[in-house]
C-alpha positions as CSV (number, residue, x, y, z in Angstrom):
1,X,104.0,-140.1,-74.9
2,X,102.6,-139.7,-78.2
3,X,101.4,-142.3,-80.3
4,X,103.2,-143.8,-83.5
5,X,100.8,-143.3,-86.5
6,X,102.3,-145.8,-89.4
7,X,100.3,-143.8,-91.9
8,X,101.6,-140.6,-92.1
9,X,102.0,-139.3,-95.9
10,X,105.3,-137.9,-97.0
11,X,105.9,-135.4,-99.9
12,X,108.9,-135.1,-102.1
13,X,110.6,-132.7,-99.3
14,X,110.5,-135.9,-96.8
15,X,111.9,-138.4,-99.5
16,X,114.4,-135.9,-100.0
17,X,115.5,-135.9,-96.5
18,X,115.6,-139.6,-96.0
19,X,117.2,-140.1,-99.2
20,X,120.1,-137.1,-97.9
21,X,120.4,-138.7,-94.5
22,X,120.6,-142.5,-95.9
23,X,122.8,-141.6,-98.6
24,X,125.6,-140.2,-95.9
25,X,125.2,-143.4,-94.1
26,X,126.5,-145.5,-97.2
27,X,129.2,-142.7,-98.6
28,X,132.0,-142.8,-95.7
29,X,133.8,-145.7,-94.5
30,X,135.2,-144.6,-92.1
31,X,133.3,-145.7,-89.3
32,X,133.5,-142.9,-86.3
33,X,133.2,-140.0,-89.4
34,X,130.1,-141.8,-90.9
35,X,128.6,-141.5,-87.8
36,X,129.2,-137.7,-87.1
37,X,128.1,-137.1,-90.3
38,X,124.5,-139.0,-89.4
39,X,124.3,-137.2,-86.7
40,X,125.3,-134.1,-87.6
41,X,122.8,-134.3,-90.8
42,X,120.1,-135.4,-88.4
43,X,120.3,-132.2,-86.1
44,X,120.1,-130.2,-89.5
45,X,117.6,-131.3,-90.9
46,X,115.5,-131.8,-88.5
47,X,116.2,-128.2,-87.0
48,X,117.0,-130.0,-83.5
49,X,119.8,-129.1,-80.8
50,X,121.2,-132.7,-80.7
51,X,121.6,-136.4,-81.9
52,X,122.9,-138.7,-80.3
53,X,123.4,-143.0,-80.2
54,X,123.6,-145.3,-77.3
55,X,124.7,-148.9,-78.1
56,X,123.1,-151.6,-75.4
57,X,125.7,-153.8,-73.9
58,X,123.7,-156.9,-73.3
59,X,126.4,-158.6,-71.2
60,X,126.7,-155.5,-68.7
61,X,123.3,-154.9,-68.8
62,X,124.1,-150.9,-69.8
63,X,124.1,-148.1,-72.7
64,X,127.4,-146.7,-73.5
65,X,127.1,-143.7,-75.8
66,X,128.4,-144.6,-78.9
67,X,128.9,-140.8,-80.4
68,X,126.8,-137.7,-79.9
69,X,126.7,-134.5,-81.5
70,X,125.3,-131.7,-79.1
71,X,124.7,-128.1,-79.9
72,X,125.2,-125.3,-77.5
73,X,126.4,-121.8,-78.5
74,X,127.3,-122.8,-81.9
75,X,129.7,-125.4,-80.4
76,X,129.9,-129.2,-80.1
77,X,129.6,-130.7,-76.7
78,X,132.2,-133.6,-76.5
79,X,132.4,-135.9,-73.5
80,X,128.9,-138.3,-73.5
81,X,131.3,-140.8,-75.6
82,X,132.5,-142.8,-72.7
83,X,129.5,-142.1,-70.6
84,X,127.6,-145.5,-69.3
85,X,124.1,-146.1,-67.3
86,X,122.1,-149.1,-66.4
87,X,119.6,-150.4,-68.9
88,X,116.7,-149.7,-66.4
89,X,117.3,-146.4,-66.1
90,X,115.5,-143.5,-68.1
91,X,113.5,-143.2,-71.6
92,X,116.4,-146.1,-73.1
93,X,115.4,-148.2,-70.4
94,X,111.8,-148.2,-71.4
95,X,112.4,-148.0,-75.2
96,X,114.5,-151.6,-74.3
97,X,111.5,-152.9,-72.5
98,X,108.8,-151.9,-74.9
99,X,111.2,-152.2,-77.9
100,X,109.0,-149.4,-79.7
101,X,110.1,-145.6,-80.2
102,X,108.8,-143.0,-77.8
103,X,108.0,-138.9,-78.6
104,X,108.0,-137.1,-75.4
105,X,107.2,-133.3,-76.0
106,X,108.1,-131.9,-72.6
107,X,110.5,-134.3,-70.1
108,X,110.0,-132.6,-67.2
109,X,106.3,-134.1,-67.2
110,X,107.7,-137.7,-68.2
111,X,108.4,-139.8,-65.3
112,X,110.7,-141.8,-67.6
113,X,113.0,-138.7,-68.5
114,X,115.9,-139.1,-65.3
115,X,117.9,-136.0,-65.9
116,X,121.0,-137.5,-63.8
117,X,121.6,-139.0,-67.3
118,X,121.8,-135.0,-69.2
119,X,125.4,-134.5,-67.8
120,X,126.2,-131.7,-70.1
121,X,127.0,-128.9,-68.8
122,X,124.4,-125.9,-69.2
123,X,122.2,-128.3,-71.8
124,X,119.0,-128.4,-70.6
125,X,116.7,-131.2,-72.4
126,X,113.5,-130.2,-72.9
127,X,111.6,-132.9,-75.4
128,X,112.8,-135.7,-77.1
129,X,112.5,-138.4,-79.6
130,X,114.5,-141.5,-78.7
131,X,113.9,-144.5,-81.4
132,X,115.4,-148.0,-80.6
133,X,117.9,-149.3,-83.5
134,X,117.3,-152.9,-84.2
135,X,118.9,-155.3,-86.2
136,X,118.4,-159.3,-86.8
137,X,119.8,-159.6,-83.5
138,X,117.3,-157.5,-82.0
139,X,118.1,-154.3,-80.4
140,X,121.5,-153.1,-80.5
141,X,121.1,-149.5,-79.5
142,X,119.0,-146.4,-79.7
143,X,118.7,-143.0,-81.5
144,X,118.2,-139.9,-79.5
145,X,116.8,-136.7,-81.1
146,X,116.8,-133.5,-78.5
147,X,114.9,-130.3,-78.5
148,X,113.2,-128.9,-81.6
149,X,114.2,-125.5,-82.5
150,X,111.2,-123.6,-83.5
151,X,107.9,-126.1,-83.1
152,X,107.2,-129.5,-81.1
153,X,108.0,-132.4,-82.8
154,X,105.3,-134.5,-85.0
155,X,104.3,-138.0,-85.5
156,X,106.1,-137.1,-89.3
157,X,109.1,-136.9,-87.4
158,X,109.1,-139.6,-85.0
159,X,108.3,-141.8,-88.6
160,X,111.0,-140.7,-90.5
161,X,113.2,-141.2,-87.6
162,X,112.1,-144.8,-87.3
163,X,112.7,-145.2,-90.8
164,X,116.1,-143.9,-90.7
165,X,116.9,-146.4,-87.5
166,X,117.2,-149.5,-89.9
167,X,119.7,-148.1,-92.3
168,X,121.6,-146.6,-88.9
169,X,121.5,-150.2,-87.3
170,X,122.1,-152.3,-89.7
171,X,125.8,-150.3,-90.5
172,X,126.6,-149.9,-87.0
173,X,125.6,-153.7,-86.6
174,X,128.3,-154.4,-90.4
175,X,131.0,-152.1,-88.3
176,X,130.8,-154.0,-85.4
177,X,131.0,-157.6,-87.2
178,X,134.4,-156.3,-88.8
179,X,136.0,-154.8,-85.4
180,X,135.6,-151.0,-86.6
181,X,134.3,-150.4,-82.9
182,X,135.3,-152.9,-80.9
183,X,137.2,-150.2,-79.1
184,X,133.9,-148.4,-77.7
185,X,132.8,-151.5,-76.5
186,X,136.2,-152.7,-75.0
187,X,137.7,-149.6,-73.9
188,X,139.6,-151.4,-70.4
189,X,140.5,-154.5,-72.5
190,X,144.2,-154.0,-71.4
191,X,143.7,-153.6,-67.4
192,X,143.4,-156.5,-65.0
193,X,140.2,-158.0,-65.0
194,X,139.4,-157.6,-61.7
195,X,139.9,-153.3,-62.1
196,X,138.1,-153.6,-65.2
197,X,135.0,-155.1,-63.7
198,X,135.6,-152.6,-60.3
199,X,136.0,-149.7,-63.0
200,X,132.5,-150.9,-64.9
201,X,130.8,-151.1,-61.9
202,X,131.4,-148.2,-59.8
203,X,132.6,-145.5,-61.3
204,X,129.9,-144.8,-64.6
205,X,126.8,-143.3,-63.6
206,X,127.0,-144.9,-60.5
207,X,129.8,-143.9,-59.5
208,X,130.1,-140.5,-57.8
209,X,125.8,-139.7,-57.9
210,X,124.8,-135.5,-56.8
211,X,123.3,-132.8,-59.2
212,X,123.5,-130.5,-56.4
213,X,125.3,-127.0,-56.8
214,X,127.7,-128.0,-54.1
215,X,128.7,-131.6,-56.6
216,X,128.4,-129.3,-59.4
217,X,131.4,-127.2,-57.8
218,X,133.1,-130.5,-57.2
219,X,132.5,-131.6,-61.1
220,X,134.2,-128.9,-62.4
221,X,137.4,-129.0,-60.0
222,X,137.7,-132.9,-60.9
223,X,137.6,-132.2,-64.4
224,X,140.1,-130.4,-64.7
225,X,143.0,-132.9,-63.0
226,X,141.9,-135.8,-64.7
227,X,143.8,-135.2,-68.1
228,X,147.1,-134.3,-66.4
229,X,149.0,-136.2,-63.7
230,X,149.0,-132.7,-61.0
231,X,149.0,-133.9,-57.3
232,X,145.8,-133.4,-55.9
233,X,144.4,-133.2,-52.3
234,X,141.3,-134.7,-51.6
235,X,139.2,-133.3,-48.2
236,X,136.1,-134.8,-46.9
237,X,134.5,-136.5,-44.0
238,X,134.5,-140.0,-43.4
239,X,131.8,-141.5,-45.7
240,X,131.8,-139.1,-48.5
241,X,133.9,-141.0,-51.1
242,X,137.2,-140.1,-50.9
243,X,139.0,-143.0,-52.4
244,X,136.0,-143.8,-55.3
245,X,136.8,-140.3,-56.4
246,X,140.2,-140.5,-56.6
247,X,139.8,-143.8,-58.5
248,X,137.7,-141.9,-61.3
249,X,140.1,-139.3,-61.5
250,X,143.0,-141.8,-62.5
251,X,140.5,-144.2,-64.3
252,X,139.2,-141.5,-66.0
253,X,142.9,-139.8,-67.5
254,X,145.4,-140.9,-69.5
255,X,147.2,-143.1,-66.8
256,X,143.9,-145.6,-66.6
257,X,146.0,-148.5,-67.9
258,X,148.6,-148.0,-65.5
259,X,147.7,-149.6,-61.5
260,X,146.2,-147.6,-59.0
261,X,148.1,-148.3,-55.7
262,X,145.8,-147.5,-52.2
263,X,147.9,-147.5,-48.8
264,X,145.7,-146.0,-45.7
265,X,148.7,-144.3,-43.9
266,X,146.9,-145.2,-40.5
267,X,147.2,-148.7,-41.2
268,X,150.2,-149.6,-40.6
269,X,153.1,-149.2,-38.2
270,X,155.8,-146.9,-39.0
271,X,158.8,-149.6,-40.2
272,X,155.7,-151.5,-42.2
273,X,154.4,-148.5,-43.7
274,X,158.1,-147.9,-44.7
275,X,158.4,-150.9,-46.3
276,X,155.0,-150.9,-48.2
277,X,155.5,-147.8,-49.9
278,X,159.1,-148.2,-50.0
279,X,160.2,-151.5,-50.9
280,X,163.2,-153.1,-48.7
281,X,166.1,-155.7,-49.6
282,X,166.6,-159.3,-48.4
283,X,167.7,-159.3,-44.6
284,X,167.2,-156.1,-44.1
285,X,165.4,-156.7,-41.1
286,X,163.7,-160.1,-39.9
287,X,160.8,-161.8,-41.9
288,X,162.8,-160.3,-45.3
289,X,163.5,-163.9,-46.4
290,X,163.4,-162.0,-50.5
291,X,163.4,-158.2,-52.5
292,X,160.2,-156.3,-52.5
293,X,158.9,-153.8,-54.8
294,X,157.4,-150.8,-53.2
295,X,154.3,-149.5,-53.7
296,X,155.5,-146.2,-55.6
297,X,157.7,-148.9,-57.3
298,X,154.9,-151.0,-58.6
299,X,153.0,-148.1,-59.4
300,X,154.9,-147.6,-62.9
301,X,153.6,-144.6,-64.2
302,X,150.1,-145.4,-63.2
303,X,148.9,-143.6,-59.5
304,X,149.5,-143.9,-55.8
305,X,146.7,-142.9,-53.4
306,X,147.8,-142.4,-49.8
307,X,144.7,-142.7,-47.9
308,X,144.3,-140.6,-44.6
309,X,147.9,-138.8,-44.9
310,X,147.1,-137.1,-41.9
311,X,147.7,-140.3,-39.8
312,X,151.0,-140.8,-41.5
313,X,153.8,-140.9,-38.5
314,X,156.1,-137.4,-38.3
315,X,159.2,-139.2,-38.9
316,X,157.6,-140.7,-42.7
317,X,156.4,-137.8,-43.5
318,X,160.0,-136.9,-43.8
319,X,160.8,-139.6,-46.3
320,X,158.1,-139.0,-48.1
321,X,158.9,-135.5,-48.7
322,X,162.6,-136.8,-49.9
323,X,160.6,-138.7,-52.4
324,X,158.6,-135.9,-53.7
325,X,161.2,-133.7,-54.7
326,X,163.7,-136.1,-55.7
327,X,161.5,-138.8,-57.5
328,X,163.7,-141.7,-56.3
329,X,163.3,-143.8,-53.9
330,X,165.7,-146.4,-51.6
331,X,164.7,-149.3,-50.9
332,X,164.7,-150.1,-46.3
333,X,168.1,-151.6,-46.0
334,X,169.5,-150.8,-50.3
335,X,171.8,-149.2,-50.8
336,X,171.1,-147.9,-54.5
337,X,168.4,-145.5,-55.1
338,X,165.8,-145.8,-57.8
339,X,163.8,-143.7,-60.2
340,X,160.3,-143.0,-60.0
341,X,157.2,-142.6,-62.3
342,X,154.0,-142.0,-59.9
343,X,151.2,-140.0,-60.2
344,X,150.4,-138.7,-56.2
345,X,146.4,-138.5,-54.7
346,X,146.1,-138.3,-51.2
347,X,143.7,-137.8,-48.9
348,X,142.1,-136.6,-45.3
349,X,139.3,-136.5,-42.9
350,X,140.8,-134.0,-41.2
351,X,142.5,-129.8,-41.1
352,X,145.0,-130.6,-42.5
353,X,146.3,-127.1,-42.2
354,X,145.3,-126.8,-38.5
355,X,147.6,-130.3,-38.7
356,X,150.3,-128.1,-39.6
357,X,149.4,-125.5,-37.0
358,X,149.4,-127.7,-34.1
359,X,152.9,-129.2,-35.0
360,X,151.4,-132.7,-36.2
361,X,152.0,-132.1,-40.4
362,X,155.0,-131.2,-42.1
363,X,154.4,-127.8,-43.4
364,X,156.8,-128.3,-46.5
365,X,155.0,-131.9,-46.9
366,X,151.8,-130.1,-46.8
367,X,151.9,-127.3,-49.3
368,X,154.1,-129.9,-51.5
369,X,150.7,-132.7,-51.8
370,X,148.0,-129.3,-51.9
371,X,149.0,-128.2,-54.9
372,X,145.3,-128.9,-56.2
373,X,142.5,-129.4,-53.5
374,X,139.5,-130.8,-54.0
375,X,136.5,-130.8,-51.5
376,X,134.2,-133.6,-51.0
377,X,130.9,-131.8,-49.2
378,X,129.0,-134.0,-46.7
379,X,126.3,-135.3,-47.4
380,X,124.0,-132.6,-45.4
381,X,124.7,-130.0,-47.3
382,X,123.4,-131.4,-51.0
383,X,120.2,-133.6,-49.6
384,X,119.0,-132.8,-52.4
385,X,121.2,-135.4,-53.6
386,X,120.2,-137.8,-51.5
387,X,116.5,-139.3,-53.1
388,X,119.0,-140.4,-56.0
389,X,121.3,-141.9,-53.9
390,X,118.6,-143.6,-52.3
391,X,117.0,-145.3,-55.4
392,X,120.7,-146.0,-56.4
393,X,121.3,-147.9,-53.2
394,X,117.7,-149.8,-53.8
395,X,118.6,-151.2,-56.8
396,X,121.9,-153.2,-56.4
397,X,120.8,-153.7,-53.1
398,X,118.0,-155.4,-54.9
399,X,120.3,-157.2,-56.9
400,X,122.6,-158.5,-54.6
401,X,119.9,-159.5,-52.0
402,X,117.8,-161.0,-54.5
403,X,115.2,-159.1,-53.7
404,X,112.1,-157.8,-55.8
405,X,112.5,-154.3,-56.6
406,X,111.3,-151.9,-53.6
407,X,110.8,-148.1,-53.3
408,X,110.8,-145.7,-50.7
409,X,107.5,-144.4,-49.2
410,X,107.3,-140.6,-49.3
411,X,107.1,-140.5,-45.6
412,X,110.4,-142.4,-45.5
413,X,112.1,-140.3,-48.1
414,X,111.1,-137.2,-46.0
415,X,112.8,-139.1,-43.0
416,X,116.3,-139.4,-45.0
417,X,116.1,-136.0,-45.9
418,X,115.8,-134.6,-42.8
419,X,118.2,-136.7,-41.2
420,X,122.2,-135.1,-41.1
421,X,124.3,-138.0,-42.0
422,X,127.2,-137.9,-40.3
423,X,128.5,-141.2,-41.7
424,X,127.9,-139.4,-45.1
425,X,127.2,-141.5,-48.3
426,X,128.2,-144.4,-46.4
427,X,125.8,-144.6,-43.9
428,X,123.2,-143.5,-46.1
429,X,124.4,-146.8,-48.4
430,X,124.4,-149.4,-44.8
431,X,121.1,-147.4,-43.4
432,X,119.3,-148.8,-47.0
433,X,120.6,-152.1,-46.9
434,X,119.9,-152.7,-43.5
435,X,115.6,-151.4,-44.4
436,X,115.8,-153.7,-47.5
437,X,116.7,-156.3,-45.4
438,X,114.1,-155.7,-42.8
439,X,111.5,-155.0,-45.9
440,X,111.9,-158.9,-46.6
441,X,110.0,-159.2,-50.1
442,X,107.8,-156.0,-49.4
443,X,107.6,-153.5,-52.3
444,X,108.0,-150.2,-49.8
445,X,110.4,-149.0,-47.9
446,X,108.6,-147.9,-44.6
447,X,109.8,-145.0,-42.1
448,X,109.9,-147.9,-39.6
449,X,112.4,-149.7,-41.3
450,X,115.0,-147.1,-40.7
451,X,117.2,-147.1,-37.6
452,X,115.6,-145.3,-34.6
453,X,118.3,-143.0,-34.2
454,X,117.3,-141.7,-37.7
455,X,113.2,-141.5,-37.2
456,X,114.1,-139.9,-33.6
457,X,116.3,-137.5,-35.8
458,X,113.6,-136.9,-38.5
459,X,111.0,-136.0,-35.1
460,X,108.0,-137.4,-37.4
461,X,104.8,-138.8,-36.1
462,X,104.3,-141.9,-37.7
463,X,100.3,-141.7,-37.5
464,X,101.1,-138.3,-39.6
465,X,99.8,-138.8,-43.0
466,X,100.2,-135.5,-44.3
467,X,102.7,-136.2,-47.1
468,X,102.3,-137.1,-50.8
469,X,100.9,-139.6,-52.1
470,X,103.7,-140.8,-54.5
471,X,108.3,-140.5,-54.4
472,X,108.1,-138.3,-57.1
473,X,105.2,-136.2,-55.2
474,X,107.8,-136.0,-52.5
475,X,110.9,-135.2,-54.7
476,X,108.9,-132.2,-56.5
477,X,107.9,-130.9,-53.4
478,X,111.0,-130.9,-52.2
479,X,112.9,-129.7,-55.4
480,X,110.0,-126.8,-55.4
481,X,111.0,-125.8,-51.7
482,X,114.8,-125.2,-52.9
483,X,113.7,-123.0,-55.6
484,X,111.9,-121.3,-53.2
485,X,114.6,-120.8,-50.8
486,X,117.1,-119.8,-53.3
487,X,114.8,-117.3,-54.7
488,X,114.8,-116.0,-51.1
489,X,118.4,-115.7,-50.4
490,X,118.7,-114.2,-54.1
491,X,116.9,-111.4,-53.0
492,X,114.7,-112.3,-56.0
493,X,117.9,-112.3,-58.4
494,X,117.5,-114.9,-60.8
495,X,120.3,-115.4,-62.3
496,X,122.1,-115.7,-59.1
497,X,119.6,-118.3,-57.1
498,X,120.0,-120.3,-60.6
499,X,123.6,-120.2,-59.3
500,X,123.5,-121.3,-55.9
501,X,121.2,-123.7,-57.3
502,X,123.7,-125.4,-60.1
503,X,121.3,-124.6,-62.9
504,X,121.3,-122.0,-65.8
505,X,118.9,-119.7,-65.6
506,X,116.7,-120.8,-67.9
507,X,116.7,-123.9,-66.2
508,X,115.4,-122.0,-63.0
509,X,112.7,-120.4,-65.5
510,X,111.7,-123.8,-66.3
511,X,111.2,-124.7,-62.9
512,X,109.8,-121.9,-61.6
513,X,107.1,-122.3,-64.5
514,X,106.7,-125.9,-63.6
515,X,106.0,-125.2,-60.0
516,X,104.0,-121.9,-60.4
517,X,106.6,-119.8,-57.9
C-alpha cells in the first residue's frame, strides 16, 4: 500500500481534469449514462484500462457492481453489472473496514487483491486504485481505478481520485433517494421471497467457486445457454453441483422471474412420478380427493429440472418423450390435453449414453434432452480449486456456527489437496464443517481435525514440519508447482501451458516472473 499524502500540489492541468470529470457528473440526468460517462472520462484521463463502482449493500452485507467500464482490445467488457461478493472479501472489504482509499502498485504481492473477484475474461489486473465513496450516510460504495497504461500510479492520482469520490457519491447517493437505481439494488423484487434470498445467497460469488482451466471450460459452455431457453444436459458425479448450476443458469437468463421446478426422477414411484410432473384429475385414482397442477404445468414459462433422469422408470421415459415433441401434456386420468411453456434441465451421475447402450435409456429420449451438454469435472481434477473452496466453506460455516473466524494450517491445506474427493464439493463442504466443529473456538484448522480416512489418504507424518509457514505460503507453492507442470507437458510452449492452465499468456508471464521458473 502506499500512503495518502494530503499535500500534493496541483497545476492548472490537474484543475483542468477535475473540473472535466466533475463537470460530466452534473451535465447528464440520465442516471445509468452519467455514470458511463464518469467512468469512461476517468479511464481517459487518467490513461488507465478500467473504472469501475461497487455500491455496498449494508443489509446483505455485499458489493454489487453498480456499472463498470473495462478496456480490452479497444472494446468494452460488459457483464460485472450484476456481479455480487461479500463485504469481507478483497481490497473493498478492507477499504469498508479502514474506510480510507488504498494504491496498490502490483496485486499479486497484495494479500488483499483475491483475484476470484477479476471475472473478466482474459483481463488480468495488475495495480489498482480503489477509493471508498462516502456520503453523510457513510459509505455507500467504492471507485475502482485498474492498470495504468504507461507509468505506476502516484500519490497525485490517488488525490484527485479521492477528490473526485465526493462529487461521484453524493450524485449516486441524490439518484438513489429519487428511485433512479432502485433497480440495481432490487433486481429479484418480483420473485418469491424465499428464491430471492436462496438466489442472493448461493448463486453470486459464492455460488459455483473454481478458476481452474477445467471451470474455465465449464464457464464458457454455461454462458452461452443462459440467454436462450436450449435444453441442456448436465453430467457430473455426485457432489459436484449439479442442481446449483442449473439454478444459475435459469436465475441467471431471461426466465429468472419465472419458477424453477426440481423433481429427482429417483424419488418417486412410477404412478407418483406420473402425477408430479404431470398433474392428474379428481378420482382418478385413490387419495385424488381434488385437480392438481403438474410440475411442467406450474412451471409457466419459467424451468423444469429433472434431477437424476437416468433413474427415471422405462415406461416414463416414454411420456416424457410425448411431451417433448408435442409440448402438451394430459393430465393422469383427463381427458383434455394441455399446452406447455417449460424450459427443460436435466441431469445425471451417470453414462448416460452407455444407459442407452445397455437398453436402460430411451435412445430417442436421450439425443432429444442432449441437445447441449455441459460437464461438471470432479473435484480431483481442478484442486487447484479447492484452497478457495475451503476458505468459502470457513466462512459461513463461521457464520452459521457462530464461531470466530478460523483458517486452515498449511499442513492441513496440503492434506485437502492431496486427498481425491470422491463426494466432490460436497464432501469437501461436510469434511469442513465437521473440523470447524471439532476446532471449538480455535483460530486453526489442524490436519487432525480432518476425518482419518482423509489424513490416511494424504499419507502425511504429522510430526513432519516441513511445510510453509503461512496459507498463502502453501497456496503459492502450490500455484508455482502447476506452472511448473504445465510448462512441462507444453514441451516449454507457452502459449499452450497458459492454455491448459486457463490463463492468457501473459498471465503465465506474470507468474512465471513471480515465481522465478
Amino acid at each position: 500500500m502506499t500512503s495518502i499524502d494530503h499535500e500534493v500540489a496541483f497545476n492548472k492541468d490537474d484543475l483542468d481534469l477535475l473540473y472535466k470529470v466533475s463537470a460530466s457528473i452534473h451535465s447528464i440526468r440520465d442516471m445509468e449514462k452519467m455514470l458511463r460517462n464518469i467512468l469512461l472520462k476517468i479511464r481517459d484521463v487518467f490513461s488507465v484500462e478500467g473504472a469501475s463502482i461497487a455500491l455496498h449493500d449494508r443489509i446483505h452485507k455485499e458489493f454489487f457492481f453498480l456499472r463498470t467500464a473495462e478496456e480490452q482490445m479497444g472494446t468494452e467488457l460488459p457483464g460485472l453489472e450484476d456481479m455480487k461478493f461479500s463485504d469481507d472479501y478483497g481490497v473493498a472489504g478492507w477499504v469498508l473496514r479502514h474506510q480510507e482509499p488504498v494504491l496498490i502498485q502490483d496485486v499479486s504481492k497484495d494479500e488483499r487483491f483475491i483475484g476470484l473477484l477479476d471475472i473478466q475474461k482474459n483481463f488480468e489486473t495488475r495495480s489498482m486504485i480503489c477509493v471508498p465513496l462516502k456520503t453523510r450516510e457513510g459509505l455507500i460504495g467504492v471507485l475502482y481505478v485498474l492498470n495504468k497504461k504507461h507509468s505506476d500510479f502516484t500519490p497525485k492520482d490517488l488525490r484527485l481520485l479521492e477528490i473526485l469520490s465526493s462529487s461521484i457519491a453524493i450524485s449516486i447517493e441524490n439518484a438513489r433517494l429519487i428511485g433512479e437505481i432502485k433497480q440495481y439494488a432490487t433486481s429479484l423484487e418480483k420473485e418469491n421471497f424465499r428464491l430471492k434470498k436462496e438466489c442472493q445467497a448461493r448463486f453470486n460469488i459464492q455460488g459455483i467457486i473454481g478458476s481452474s482451466a477445467a471451470m474455465q471450460r465449464m464457464y464458457a459452455l454455461m454462458e452461452k445457454v443462459i440467454d436462450n431457453r436450449i435444453t441442456v444436459l448436465i453430467q457430473g458425479e455426485t457432489g459436484t453441483g449439479k442442481e446449483l448450476l442449473a439454478k444459475i443458469i435459469h436465475f441467471s437468463g431471461p426466465t429468472k422471474n419465472k419458477p424453477f421446478i426440481a423433481e429427482n426422477c429417483g424419488g418417486l414411484s412410477e404412478n407418483l412420478l406420473e402425477s408430479e410432473l404431470f398433474g392428474h384429475v379428481k378420482g382418478s385414482f385413490t387419495g385424488a380427493v381434488s385437480d392438481k397442477k403438474g410440475l411442467f404445468e406450474l412451471a409457466g414459462g419459467g424451468t423444469v429440472f429433472l434431477d437424476e433422469i437416468a433413474d427415471m422408470p422405462f415406461s416414463m421415459q416414454t411420456k416424457l418423450l410425448r411431451v417433448l415433441q408435442e409440448n402438451m401434456i394430459r393430465p393422469v386420468g383427463g381427458s383434455e390435453y394441455k399446452q406447455l411453456n417449460f424450459r427443460l434441465i436435466c441431469s445425471t451421475n451417470r453414462d448416460l449414453l452407455g444407459e442407452v447402450k445397455n437398453g436402460n435409456f430411451r435412445d430417442d429420449l436421450f439425443y432429444r434432452i442432449q441437445v447441449f451438454p455441459i460437464v461438471l469435472p470432479p473435484l480431483r481434477d481442478r484442486k487447484e480449486d479447492i484452497p478457495f473452496l475451503a476458505d468459502h466453506f470457513l466462512k459461513e460455516f463461521a457464520l452459521k456456527l457462530k464461531r470466530p473466524q478460523a483458517r486452515l494450517t498449511p499442513r492441513a491445506l496440503e492434506t485437502l489437496v492431496n486427498y481425491d474427493w470422491p463426494g466432490n464439493v460436497r464432501e469437501l463442504k461436510n469434511e469442513i464443517e465437521r473440523a470447524l466443529t471439532l476446532a471449538g473456538k480455535c483460530s486453526e484448522i489442524k490436519q487432525e481435525y480432518f476425518s482419518e480416512r482423509i489424513c490416511k489418504s494424504a499419507g502425511y507424518d504429522i510430526n513432519d514440519d516441513k511445510f510453509p509457514a503461512t496459507l498463502k505460503e502453501a497456496t503459492e507453492r502450490m500455484e508455482r508447482k502447476m506452472v511448473m507442470d504445465a510448462i512441462h507437458r507444453a514441451n516449454g510452449n507457452r502459449s499452450k501451458a497458459a492454455r491448459m492452465l486457463g490463463l492468457t499468456r501473459q498471465g503465465l508471464l506474470n507468474k512465471i516472473k513471480r515465481y522465478e521458473i
